[in-house]
N, C-alpha and C positions, 0 to 999 in steps of 0.2 A: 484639574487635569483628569480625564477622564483612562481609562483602562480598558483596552482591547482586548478583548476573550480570548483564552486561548483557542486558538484553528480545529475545529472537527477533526473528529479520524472518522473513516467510514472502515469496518471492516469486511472488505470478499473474503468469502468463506468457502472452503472446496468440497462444500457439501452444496448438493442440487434441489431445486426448490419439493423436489416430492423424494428429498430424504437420503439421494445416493452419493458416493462418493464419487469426487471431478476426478476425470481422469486426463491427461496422462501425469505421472503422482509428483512432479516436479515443477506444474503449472505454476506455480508462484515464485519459484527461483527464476523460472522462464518471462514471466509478467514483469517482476519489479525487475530484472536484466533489462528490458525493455527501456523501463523507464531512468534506467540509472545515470542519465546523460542531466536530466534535472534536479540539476543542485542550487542550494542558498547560495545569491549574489556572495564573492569574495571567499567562497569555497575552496577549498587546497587543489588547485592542480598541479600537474605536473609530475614525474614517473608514479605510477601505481593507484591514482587516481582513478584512470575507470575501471580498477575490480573493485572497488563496493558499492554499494546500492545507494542510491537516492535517499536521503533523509524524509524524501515525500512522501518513499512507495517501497516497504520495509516487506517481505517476507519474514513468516514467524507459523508458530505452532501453538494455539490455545485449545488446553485440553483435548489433546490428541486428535486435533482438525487444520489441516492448514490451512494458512491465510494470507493475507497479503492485506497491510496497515496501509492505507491511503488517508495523506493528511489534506486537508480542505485546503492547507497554501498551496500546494501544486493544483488547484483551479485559480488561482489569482496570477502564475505567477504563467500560465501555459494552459488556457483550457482546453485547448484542443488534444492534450495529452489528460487532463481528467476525463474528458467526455470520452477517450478511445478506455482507459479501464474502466468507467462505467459502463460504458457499452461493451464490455468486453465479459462483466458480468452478468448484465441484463441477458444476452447472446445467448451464454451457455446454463443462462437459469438458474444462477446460484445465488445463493442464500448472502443478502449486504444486511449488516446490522450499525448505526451508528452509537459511539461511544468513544471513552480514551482510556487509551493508558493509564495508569496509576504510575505515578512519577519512579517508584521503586521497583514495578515493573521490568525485568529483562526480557526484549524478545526473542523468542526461541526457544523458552522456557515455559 
């Protein structure tokens, strides 16, 4: 039996590729809002459902820079919603770095 990797994260970063801060300063609550209609098949809906974020496409704050945590399964599961936040950071030039989480990791913290 063979074991499938856990999924990428790609992190956008609200820093600009020659060093400035993205502006306007809510860009990532505004991005993962966007995306927050893509959720894991058998996900809870039903009242209160669409205020939180996509488990795809997570805003967060690492080391006093926001970001916005893009997981590789929302390209599997919807490409045309990864290629709009990639291209959404290619666009405005910012800084993407691939890595994960640390399981004990909280975001926002």
């Amino acid at each position: 039996m063979t074991v499938a990797p856990p999924p990428r994260e790609v992190f956008i970063q609200g820093v600009t590729l020659d060093g400035k801060t993205f502006r306007p300063s809510d860009w990532a609550e505004r991005l993962a809002g966007a995306m927050s209609c893509f959720r894991p098949s058998g996900a809870r809906l039903g009242p209160g459902a669409h205020i939180g974020y996509s488990p795809y496409c997570v805003p967060t704050v690492i080391n006093g820079v926001k970001c916005v945590v893009v997981t590789e399964e929302l390209r599997r599961i919807e490409p045309m919603a990864w290629d709009f936040v990639m291209n959404f950071a290619r666009d405005n030039n910012l800084q993407v770095a691939e890595a994960c989480l640390l399981p004990d990791a909280k975001p926002g913290r």
